[in-house]
N, C-alpha and C positions, 0 to 999 in steps of 0.2 A: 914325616917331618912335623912337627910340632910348630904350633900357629897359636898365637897370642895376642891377646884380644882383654880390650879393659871395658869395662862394660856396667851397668847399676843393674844391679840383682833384681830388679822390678821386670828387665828385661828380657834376661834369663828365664824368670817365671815365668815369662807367659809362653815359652816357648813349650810346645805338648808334651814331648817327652819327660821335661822337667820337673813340670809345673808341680804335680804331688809334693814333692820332693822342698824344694823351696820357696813356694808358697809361704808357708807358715811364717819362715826365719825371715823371707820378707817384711810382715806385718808387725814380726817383732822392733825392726829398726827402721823403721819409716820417718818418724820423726820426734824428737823431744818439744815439749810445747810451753810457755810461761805467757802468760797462765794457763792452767789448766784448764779444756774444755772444748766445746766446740770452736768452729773457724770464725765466731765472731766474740771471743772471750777478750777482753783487751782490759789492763791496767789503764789506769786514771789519773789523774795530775791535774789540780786547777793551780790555777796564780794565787798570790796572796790574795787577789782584790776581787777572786772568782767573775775575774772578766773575758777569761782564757784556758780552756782544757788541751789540756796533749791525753792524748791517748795509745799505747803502743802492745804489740801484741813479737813475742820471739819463739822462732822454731830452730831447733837444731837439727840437722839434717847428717846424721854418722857417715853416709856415701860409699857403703861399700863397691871396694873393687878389686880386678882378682885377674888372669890370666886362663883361658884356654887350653885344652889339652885332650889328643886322642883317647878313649873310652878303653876301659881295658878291657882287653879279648875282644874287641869289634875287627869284625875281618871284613865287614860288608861297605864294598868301598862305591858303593851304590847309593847308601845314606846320605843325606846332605848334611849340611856342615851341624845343622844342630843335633842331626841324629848320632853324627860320629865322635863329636867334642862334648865335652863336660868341662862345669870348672873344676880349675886345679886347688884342692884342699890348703897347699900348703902357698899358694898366691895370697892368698887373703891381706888384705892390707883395707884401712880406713882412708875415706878423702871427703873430710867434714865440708858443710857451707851451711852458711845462717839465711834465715830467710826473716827477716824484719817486716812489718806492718803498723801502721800510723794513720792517724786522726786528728786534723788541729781544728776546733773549733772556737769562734768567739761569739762574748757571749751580749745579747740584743734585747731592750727593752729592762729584764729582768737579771741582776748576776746571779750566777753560777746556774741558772733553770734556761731560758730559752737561749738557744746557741744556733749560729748557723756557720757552715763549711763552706768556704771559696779561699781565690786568691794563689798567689803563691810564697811558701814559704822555707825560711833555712833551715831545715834540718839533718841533723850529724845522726848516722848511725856507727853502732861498736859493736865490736862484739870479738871477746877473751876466749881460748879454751884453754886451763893452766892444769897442769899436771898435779898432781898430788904436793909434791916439793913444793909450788905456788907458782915454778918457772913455766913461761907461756911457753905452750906447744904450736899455738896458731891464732893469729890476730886477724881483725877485718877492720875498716872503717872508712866511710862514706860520707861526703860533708857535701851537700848541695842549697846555695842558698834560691834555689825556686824549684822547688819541689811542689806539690800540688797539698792540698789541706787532706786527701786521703789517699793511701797509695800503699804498695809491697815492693820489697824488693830483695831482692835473693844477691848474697856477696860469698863466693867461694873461699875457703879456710887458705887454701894455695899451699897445703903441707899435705903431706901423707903420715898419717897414724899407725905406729906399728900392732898388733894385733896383741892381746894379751897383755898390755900395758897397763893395765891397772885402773882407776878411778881419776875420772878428769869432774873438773869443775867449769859447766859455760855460764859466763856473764856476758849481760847483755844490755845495753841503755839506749835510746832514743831521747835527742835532746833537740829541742823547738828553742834557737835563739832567743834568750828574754821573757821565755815563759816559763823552762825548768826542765829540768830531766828525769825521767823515770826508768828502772828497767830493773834487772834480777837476776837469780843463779840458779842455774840447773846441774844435776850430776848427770854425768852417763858412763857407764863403764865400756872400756874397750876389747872386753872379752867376747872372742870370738868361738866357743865350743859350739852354739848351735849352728852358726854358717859350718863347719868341719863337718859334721854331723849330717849336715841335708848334703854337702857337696859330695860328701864318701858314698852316700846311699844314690844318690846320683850316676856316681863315677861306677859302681856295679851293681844298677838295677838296671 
């Protein structure tokens, strides 16, 4: 009987059997980043009067997920469940979330040079992913007025991406009530040939 199972490919990989296998195709879709760089690269924004920075940093996160399915030619019903399931190649589906990060500081003694972080503040987070045509495929947005002056926070897409769909465009902005808004746009493509590829060599190795 056939058992399905939705699951992030990070999970799958670790599992021993696997792991060879999809490993790799893990690392390829981990996450899309703006800016680019390490986990403390963050875009910039002062006020006109540089008495106030916003600072914000966006991840896109593809989310692969996929279904369950007995291994082909496994007879040995001894296996436990990761020895005798594989995913199924043709499951594959996207389930995006954006993960947002922020910074408000004001600035003390000196504008635009010495600043300090407290308090709390209103900040909207967004965040688009639109199809090629421009029509949104999956929206988020977050509006909290006492948010803390530095924080993350991760907002799921709530859509399912169908696979091989072509070129998507994410936008993204982080906006500090009365200070300004900054943010950007990332591509990511929703082809899926390398997950098929590790999942098939999976399903008969």
């Amino acid at each position: 009987m056939k058992r399905t199972r939705i699951a992030a490919l990070v999970l799958v990989g670790s599992a021993a059997a696997l792991a060879p296998a999809l490993a790799s195709a893990a690392d390829q879709v981990s996450y899309l980043q703006d800016p680019a760089g390490d986990g403390k690269a963050m875009k910039k924004l002062w006020t006109k009067g540089k008495e106030h920075k916003v600072e914000g940093q966006a991840r896109f996160h593809p989310g692969v997920v996929y279904t369950m399915t007995e291994r082909k030619g496994n007879k040995n019903e001894h296996q436990g469940d990761w020895g005798s399931q594989v995913p199924d190649p043709e499951s594959l589906a996207w389930e995006p979330k954006f993960e947002f990060a922020w910074a408000v500081s004001d600035a003390k003694l000196v504008k635009g040079a010495v600043t300090t972080q407290g308090g709390k503040h209103p900040v909207v987070l967004h965040g688009v992913l639109r199809r090629a045509d421009g029509s949104k495929a999956a929206e988020v947005h977050s509006s909290v007025a006492g948010r803390p002056a530095k924080g993350k926070a991760t907002l799921p897409g709530g859509k399912r991406i169908a696979c091989d769909t072509g070129e998507y465009t994410v936008e993204w902005s982080i906006t500090r009530t009365h200070y300004g808004t900054l943010g950007g746009t990332m591509k990511w493509n929703a082809d899926c040939t390398n997950h098929r590829t590790a999942f098939r060599q999976a399903n008969t190795g």
